[in-house]
mmJSON file of the N, C-alpha and C atoms, coordinates in Angstrom:
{"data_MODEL":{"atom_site":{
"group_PDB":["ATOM","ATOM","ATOM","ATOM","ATOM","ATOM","ATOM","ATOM","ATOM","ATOM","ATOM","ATOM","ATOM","ATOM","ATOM","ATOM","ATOM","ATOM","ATOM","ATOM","ATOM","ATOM","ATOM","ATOM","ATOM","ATOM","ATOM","ATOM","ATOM","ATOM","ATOM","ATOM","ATOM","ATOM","ATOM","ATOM","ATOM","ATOM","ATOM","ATOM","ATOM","ATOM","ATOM","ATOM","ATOM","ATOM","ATOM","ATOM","ATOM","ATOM","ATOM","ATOM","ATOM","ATOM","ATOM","ATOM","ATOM","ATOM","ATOM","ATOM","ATOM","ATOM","ATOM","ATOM","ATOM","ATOM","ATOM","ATOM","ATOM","ATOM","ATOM","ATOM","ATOM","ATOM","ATOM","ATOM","ATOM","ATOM","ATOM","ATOM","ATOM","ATOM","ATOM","ATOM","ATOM","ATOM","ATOM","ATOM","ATOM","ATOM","ATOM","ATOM","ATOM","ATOM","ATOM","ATOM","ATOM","ATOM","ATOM","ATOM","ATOM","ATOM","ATOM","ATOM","ATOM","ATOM","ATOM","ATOM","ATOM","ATOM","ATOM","ATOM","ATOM","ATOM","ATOM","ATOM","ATOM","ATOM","ATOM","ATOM","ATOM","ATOM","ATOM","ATOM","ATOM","ATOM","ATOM","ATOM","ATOM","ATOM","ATOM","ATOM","ATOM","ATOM","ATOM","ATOM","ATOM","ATOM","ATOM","ATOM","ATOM","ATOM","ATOM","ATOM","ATOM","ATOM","ATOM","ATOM","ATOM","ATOM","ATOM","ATOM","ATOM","ATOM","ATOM","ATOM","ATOM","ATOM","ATOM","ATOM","ATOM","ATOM","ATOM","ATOM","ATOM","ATOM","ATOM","ATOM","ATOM","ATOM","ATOM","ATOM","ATOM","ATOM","ATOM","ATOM","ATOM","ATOM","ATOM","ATOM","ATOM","ATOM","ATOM","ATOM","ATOM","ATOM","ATOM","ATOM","ATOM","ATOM","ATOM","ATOM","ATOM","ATOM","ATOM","ATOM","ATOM","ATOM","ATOM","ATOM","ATOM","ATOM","ATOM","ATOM","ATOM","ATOM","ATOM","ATOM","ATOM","ATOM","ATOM","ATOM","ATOM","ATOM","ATOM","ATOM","ATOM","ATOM","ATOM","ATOM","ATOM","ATOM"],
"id":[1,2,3,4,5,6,7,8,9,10,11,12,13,14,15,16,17,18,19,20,21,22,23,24,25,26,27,28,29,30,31,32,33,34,35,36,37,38,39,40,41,42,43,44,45,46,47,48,49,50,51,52,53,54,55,56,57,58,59,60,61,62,63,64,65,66,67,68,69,70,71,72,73,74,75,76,77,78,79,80,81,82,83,84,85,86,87,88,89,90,91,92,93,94,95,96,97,98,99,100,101,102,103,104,105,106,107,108,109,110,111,112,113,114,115,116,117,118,119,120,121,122,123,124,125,126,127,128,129,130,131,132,133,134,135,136,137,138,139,140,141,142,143,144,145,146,147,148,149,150,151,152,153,154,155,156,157,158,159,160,161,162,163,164,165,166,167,168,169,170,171,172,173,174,175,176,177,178,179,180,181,182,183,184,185,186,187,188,189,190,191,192,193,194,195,196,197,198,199,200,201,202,203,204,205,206,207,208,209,210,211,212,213,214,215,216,217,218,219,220,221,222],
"type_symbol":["N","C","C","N","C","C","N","C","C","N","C","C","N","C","C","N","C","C","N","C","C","N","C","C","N","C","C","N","C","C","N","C","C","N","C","C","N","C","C","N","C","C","N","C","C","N","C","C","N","C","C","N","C","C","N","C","C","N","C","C","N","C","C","N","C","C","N","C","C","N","C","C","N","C","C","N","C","C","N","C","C","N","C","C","N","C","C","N","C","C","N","C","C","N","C","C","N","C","C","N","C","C","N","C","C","N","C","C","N","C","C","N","C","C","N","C","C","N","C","C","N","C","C","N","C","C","N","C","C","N","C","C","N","C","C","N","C","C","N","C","C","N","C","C","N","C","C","N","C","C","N","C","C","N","C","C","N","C","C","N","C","C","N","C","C","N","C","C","N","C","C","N","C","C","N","C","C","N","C","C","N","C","C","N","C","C","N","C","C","N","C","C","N","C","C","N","C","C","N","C","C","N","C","C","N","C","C","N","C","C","N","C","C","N","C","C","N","C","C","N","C","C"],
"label_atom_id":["N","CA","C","N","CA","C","N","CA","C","N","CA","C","N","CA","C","N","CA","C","N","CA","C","N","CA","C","N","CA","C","N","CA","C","N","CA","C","N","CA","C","N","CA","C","N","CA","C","N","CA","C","N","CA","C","N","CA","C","N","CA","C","N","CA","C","N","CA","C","N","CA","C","N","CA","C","N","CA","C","N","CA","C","N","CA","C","N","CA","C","N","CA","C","N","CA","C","N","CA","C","N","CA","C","N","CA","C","N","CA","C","N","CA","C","N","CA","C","N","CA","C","N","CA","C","N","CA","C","N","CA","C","N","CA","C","N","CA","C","N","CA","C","N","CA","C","N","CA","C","N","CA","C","N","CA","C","N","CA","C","N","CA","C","N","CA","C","N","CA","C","N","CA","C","N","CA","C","N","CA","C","N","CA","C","N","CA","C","N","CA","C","N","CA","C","N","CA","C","N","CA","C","N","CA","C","N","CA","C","N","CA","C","N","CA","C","N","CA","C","N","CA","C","N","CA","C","N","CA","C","N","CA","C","N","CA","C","N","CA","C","N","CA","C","N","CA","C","N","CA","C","N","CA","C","N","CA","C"],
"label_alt_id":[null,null,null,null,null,null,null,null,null,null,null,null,null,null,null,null,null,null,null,null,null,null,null,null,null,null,null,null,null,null,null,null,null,null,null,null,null,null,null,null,null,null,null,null,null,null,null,null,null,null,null,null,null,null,null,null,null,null,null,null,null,null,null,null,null,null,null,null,null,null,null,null,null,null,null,null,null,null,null,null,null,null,null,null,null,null,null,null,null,null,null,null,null,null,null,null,null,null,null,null,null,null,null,null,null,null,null,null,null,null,null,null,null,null,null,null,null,null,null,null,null,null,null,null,null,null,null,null,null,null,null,null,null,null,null,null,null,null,null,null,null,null,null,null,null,null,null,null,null,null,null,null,null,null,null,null,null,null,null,null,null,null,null,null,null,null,null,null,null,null,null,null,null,null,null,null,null,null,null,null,null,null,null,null,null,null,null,null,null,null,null,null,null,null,null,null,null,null,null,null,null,null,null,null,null,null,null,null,null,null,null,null,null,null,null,null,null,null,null,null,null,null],
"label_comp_id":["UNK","UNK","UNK","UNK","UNK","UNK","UNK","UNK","UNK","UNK","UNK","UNK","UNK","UNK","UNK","UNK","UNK","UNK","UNK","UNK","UNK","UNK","UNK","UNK","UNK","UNK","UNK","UNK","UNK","UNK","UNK","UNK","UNK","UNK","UNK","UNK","UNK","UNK","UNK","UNK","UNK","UNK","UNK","UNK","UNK","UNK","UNK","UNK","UNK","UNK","UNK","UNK","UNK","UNK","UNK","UNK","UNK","UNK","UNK","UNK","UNK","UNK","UNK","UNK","UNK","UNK","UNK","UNK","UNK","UNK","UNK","UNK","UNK","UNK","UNK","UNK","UNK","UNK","UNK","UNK","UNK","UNK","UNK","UNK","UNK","UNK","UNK","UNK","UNK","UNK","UNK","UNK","UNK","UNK","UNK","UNK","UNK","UNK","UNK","UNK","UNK","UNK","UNK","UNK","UNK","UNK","UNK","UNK","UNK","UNK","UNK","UNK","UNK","UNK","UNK","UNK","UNK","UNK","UNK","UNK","UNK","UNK","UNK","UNK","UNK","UNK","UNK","UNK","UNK","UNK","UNK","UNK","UNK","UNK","UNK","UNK","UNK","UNK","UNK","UNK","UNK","UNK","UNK","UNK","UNK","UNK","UNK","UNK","UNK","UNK","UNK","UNK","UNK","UNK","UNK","UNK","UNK","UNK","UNK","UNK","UNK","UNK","UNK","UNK","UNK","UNK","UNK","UNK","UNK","UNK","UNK","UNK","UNK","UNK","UNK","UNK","UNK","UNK","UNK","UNK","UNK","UNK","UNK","UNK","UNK","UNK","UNK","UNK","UNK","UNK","UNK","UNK","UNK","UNK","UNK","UNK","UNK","UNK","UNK","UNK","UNK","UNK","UNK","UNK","UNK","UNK","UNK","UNK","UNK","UNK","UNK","UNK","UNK","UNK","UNK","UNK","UNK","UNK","UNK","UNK","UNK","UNK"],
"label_asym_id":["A","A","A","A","A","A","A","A","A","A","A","A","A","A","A","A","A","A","A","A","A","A","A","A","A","A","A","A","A","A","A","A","A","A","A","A","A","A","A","A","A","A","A","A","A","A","A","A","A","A","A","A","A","A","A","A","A","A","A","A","A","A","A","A","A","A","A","A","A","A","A","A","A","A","A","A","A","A","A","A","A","A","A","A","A","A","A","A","A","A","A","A","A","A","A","A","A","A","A","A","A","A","A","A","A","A","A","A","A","A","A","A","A","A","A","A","A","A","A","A","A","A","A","A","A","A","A","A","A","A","A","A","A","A","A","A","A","A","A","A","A","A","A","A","A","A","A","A","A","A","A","A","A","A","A","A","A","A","A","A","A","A","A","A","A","A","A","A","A","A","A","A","A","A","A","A","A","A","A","A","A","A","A","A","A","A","A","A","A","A","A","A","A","A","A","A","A","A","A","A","A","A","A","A","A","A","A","A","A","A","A","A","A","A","A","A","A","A","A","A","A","A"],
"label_entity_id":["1","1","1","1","1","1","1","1","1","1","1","1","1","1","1","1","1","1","1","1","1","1","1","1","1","1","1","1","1","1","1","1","1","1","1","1","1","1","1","1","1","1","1","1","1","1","1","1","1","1","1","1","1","1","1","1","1","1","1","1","1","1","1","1","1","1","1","1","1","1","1","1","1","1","1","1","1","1","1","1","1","1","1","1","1","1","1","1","1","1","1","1","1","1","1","1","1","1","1","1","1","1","1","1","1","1","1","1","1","1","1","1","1","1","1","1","1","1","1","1","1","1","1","1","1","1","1","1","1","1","1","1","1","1","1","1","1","1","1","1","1","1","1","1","1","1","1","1","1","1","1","1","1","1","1","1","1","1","1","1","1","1","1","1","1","1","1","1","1","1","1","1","1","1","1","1","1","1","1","1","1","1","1","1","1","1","1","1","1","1","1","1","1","1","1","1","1","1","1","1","1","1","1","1","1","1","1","1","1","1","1","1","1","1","1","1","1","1","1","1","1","1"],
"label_seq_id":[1,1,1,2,2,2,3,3,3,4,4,4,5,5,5,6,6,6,7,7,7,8,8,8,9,9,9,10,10,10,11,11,11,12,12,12,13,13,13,14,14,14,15,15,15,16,16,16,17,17,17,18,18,18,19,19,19,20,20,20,21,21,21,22,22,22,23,23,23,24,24,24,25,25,25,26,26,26,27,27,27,28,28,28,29,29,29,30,30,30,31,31,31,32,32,32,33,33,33,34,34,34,35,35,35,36,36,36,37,37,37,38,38,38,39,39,39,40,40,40,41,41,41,42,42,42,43,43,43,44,44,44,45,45,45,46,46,46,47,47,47,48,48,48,49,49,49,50,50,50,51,51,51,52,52,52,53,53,53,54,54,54,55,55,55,56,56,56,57,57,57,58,58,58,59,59,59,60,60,60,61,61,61,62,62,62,63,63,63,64,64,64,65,65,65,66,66,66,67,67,67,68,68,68,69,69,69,70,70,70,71,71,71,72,72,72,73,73,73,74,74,74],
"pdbx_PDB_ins_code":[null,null,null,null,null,null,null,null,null,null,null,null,null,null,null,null,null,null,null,null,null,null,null,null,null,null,null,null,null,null,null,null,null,null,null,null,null,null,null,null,null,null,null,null,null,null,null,null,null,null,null,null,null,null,null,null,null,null,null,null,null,null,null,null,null,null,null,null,null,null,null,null,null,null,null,null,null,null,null,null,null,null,null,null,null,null,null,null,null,null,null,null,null,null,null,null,null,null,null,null,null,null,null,null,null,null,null,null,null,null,null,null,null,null,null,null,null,null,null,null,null,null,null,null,null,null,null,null,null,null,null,null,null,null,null,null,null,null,null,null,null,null,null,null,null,null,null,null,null,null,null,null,null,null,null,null,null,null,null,null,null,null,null,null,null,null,null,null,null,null,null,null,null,null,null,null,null,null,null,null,null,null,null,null,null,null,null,null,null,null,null,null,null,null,null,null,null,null,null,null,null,null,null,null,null,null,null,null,null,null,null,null,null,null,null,null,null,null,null,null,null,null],
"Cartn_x":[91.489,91.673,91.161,91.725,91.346,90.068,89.726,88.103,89.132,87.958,88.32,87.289,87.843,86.75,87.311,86.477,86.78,86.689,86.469,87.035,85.467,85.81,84.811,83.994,84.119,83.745,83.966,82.883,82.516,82.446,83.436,82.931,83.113,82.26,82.046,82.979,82.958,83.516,82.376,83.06,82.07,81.29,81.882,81.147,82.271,81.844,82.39,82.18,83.275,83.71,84.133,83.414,83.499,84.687,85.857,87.02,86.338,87.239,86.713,85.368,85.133,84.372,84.477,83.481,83.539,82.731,83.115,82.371,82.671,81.538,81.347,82.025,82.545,82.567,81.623,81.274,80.602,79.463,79.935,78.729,79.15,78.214,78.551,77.846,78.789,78.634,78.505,77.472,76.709,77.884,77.635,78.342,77.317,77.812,76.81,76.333,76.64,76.198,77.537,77.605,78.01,78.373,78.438,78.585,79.415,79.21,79.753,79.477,79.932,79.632,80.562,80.189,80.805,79.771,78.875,79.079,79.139,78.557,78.436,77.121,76.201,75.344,75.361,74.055,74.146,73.315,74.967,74.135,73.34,73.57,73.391,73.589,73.318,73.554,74.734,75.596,76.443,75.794,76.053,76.142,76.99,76.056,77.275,78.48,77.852,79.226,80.349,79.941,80.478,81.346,81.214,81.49,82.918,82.353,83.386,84.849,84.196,85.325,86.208,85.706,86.735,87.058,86.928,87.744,88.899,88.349,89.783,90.54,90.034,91.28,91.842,91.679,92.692,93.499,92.973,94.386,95.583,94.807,95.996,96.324,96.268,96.811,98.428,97.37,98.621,99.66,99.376,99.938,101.272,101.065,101.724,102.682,101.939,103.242,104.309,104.431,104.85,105.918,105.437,106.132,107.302,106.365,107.439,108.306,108.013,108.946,110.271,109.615,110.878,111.614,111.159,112.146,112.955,112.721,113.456,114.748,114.805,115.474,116.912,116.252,117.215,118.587],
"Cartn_y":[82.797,83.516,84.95,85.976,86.791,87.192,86.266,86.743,87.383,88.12,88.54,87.977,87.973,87.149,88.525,88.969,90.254,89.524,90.414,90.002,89.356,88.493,87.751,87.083,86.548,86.238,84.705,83.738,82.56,81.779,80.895,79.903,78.821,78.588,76.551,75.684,74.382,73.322,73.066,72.754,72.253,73.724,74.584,75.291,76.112,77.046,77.238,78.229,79.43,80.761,81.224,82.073,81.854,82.992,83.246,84.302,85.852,86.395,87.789,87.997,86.91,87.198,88.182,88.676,89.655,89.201,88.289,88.424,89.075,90.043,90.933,90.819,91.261,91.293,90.874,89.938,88.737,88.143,87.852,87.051,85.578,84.823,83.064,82.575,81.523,80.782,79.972,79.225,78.066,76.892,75.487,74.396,73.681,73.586,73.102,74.447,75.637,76.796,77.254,77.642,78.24,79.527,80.496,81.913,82.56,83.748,84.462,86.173,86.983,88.752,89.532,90.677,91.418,92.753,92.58,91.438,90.196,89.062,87.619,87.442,86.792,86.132,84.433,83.707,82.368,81.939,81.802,81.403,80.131,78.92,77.569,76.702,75.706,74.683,73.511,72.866,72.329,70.975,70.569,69.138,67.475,66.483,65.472,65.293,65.801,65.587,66.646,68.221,69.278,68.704,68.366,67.622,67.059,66.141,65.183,65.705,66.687,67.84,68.582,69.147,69.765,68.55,67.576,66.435,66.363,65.904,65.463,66.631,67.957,68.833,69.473,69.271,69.5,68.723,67.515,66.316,66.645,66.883,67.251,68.116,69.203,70.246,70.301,69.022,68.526,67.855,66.971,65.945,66.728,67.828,68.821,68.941,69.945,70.86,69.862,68.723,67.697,67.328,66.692,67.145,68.345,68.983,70.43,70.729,70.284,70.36,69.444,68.328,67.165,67.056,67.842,68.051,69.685,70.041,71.392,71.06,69.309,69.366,68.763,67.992,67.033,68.099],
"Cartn_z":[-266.562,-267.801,-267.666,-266.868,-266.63,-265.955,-265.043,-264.366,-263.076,-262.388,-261.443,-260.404,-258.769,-258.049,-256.619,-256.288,-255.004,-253.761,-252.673,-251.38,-251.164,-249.923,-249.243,-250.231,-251.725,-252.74,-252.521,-252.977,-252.928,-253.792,-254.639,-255.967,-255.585,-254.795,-254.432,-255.336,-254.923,-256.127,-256.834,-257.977,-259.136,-259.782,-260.065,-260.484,-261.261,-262.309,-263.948,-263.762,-263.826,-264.05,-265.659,-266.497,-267.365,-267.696,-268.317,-269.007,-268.25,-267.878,-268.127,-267.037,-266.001,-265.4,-264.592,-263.977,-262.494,-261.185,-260.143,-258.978,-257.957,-257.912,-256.843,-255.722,-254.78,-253.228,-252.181,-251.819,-251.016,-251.652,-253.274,-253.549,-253.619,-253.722,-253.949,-255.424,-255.836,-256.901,-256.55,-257.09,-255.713,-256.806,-256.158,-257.089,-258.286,-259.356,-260.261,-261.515,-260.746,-261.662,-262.613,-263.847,-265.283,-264.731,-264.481,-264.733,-265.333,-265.94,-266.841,-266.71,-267.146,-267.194,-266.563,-266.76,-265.276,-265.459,-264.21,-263.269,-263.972,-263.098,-263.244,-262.805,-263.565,-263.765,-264.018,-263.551,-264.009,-265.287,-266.093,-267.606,-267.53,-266.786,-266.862,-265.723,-265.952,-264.371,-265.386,-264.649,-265.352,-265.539,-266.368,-266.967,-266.073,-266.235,-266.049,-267.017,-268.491,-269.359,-269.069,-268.478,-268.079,-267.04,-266.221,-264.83,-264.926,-266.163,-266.855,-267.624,-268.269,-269.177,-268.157,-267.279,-266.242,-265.389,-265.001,-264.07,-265.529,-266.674,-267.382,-268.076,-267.941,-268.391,-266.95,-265.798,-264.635,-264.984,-265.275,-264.886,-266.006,-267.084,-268.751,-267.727,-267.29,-267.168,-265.739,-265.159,-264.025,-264.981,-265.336,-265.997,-267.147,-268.011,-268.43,-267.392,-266.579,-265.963,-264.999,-264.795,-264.568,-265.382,-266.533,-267.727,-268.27,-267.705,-268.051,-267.037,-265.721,-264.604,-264.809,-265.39,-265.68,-266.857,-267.541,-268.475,-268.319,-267.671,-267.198,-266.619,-265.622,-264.415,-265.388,-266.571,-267.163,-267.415],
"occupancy":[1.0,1.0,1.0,1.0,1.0,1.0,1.0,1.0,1.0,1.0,1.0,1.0,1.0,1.0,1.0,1.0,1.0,1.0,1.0,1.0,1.0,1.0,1.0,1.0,1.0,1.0,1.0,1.0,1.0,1.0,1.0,1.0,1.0,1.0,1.0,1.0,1.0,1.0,1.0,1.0,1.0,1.0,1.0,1.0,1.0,1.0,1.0,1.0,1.0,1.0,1.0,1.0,1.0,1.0,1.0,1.0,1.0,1.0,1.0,1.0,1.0,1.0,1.0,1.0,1.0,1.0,1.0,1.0,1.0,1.0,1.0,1.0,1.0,1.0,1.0,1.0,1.0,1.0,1.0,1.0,1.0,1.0,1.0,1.0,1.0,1.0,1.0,1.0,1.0,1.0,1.0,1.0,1.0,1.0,1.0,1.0,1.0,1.0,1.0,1.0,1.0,1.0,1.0,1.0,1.0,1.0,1.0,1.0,1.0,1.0,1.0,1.0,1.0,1.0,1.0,1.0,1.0,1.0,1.0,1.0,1.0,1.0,1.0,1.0,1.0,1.0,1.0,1.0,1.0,1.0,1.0,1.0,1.0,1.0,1.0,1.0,1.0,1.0,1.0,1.0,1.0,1.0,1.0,1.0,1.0,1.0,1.0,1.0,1.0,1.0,1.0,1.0,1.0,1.0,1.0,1.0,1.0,1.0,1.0,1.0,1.0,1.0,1.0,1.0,1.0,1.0,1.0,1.0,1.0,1.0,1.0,1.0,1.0,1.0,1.0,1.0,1.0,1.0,1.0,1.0,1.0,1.0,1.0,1.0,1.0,1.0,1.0,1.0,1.0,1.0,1.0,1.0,1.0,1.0,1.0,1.0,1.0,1.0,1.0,1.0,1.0,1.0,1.0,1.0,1.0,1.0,1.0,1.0,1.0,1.0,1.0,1.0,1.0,1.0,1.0,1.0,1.0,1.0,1.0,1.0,1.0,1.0],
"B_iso_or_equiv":[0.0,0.0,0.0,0.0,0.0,0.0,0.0,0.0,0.0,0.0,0.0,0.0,0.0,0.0,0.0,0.0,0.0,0.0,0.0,0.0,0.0,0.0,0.0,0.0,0.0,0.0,0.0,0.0,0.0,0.0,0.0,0.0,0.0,0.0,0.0,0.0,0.0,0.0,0.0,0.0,0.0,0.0,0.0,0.0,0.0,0.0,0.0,0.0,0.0,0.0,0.0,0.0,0.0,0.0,0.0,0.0,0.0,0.0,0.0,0.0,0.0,0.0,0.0,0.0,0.0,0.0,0.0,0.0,0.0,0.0,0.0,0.0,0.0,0.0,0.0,0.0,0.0,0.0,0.0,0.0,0.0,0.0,0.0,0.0,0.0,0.0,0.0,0.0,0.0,0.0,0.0,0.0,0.0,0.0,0.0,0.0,0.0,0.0,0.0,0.0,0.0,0.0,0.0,0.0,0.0,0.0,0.0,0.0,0.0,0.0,0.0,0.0,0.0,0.0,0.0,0.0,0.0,0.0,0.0,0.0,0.0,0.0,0.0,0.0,0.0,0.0,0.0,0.0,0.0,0.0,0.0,0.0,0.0,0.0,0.0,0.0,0.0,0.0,0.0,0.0,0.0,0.0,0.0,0.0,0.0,0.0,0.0,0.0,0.0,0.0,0.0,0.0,0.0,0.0,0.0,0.0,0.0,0.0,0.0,0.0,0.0,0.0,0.0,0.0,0.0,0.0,0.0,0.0,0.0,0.0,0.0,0.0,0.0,0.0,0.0,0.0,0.0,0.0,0.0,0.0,0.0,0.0,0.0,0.0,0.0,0.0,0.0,0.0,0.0,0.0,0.0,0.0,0.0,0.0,0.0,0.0,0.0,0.0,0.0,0.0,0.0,0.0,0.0,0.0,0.0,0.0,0.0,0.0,0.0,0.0,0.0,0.0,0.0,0.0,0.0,0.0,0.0,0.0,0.0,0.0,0.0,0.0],
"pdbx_formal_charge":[null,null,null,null,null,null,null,null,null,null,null,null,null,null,null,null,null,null,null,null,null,null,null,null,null,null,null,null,null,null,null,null,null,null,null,null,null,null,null,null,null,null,null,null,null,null,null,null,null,null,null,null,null,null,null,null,null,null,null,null,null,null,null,null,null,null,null,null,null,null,null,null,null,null,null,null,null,null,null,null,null,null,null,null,null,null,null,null,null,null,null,null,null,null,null,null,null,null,null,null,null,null,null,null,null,null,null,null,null,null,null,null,null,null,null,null,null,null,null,null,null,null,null,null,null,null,null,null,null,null,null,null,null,null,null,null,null,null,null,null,null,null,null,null,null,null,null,null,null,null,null,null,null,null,null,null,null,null,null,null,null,null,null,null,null,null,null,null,null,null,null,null,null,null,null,null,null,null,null,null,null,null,null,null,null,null,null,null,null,null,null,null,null,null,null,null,null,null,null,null,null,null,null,null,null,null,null,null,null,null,null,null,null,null,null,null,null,null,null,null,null,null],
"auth_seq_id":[1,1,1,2,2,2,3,3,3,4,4,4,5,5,5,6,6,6,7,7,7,8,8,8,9,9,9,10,10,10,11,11,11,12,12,12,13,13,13,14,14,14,15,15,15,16,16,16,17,17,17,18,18,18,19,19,19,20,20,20,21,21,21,22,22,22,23,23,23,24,24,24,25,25,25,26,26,26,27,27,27,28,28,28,29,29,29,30,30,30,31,31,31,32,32,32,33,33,33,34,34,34,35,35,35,36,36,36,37,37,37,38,38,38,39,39,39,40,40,40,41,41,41,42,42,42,43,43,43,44,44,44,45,45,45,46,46,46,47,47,47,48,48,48,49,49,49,50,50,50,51,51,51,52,52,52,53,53,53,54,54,54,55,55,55,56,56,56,57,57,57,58,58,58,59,59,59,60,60,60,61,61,61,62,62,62,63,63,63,64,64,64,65,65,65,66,66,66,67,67,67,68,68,68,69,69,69,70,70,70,71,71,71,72,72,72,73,73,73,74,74,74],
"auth_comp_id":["UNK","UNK","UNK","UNK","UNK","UNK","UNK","UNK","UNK","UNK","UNK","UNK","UNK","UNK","UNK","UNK","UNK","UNK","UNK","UNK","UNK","UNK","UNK","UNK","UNK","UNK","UNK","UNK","UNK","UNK","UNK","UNK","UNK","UNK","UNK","UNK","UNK","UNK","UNK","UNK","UNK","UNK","UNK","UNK","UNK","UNK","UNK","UNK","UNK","UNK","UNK","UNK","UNK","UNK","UNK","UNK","UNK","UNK","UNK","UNK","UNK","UNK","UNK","UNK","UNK","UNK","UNK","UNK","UNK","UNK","UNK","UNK","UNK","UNK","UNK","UNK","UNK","UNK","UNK","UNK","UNK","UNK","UNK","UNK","UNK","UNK","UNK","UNK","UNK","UNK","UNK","UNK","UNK","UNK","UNK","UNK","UNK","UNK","UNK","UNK","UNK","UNK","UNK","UNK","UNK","UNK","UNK","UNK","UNK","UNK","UNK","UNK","UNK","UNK","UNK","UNK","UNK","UNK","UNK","UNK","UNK","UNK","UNK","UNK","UNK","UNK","UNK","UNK","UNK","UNK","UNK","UNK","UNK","UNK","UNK","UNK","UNK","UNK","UNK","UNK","UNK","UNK","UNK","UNK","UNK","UNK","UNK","UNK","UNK","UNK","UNK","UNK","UNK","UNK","UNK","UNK","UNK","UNK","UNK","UNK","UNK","UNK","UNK","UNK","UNK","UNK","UNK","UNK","UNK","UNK","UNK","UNK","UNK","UNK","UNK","UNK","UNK","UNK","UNK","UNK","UNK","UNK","UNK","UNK","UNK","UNK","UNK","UNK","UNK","UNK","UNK","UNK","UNK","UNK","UNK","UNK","UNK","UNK","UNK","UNK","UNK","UNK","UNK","UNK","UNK","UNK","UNK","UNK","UNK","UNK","UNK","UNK","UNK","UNK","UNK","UNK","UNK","UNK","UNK","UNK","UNK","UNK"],
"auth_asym_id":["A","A","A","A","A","A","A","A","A","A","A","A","A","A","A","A","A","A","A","A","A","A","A","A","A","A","A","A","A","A","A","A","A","A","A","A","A","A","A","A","A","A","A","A","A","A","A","A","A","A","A","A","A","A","A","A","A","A","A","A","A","A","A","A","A","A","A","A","A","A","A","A","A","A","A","A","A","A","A","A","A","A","A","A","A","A","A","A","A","A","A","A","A","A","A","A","A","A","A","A","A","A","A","A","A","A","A","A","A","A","A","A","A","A","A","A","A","A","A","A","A","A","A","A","A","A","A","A","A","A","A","A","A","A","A","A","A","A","A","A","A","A","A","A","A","A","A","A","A","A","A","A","A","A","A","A","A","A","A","A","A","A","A","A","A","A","A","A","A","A","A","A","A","A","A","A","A","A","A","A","A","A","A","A","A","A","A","A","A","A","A","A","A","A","A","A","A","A","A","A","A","A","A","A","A","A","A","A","A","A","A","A","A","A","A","A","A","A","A","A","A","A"],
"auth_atom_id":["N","CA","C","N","CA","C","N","CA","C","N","CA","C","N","CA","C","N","CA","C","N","CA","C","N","CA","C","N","CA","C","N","CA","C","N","CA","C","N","CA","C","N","CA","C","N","CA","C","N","CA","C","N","CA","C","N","CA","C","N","CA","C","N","CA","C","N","CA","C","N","CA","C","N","CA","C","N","CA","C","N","CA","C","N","CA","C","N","CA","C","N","CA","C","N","CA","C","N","CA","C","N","CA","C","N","CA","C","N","CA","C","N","CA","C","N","CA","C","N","CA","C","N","CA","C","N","CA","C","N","CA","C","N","CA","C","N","CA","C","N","CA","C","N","CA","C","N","CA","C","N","CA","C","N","CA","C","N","CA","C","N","CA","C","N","CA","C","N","CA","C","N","CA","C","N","CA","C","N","CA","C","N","CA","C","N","CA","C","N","CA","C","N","CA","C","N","CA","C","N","CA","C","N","CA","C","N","CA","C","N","CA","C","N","CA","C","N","CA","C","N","CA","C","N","CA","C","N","CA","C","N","CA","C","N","CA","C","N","CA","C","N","CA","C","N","CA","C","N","CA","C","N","CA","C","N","CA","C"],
"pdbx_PDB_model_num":[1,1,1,1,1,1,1,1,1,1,1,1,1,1,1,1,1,1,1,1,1,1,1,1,1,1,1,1,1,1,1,1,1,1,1,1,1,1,1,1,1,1,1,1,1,1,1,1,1,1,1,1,1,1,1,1,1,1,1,1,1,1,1,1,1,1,1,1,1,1,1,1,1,1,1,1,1,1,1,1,1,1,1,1,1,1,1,1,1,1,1,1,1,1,1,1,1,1,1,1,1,1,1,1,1,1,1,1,1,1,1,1,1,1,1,1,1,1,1,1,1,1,1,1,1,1,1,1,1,1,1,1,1,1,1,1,1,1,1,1,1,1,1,1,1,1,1,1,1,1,1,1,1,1,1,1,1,1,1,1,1,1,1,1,1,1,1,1,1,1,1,1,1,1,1,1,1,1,1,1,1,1,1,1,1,1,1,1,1,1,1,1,1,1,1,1,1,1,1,1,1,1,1,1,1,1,1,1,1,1,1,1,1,1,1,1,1,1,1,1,1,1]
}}}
């Protein structure tokens, strides 16, 4: 949603880029960390329920465009 992430720039899995972010040019977002700004800072460490919310809105989001692929073809 509009973040930007520069060259040699690092966002592990499991870890939350917040809209409108900015990461620098060779920094890392470790996994487990929130960040947000621009720059980017770490607002928070994520949650197991956090964890949980992004595993089940990838899948809506697969699961959609799937959807939208197959009804395009009809």
């Amino acid at each position: 949603m509009g973040s930007i992430v520069l060259d040699n720039a690092v966002v592990e899995p499991w870890s939350f880029v917040g809209a409108g972010t900015l990461i620098p040019p060779g920094k890392v977002v470790r996994s487990g960390e929130m960040v947000m700004g621009n720059p980017f800072r770490v607002v928070r460490q994520l949650t197991a329920k956090d964890r949980e919310w992004i595993e089940y809105a990838w899948t809506v989001y697969v699961k959609r465009a799937a959807e939208y692929l197959a009804e395009r073809s009809e």
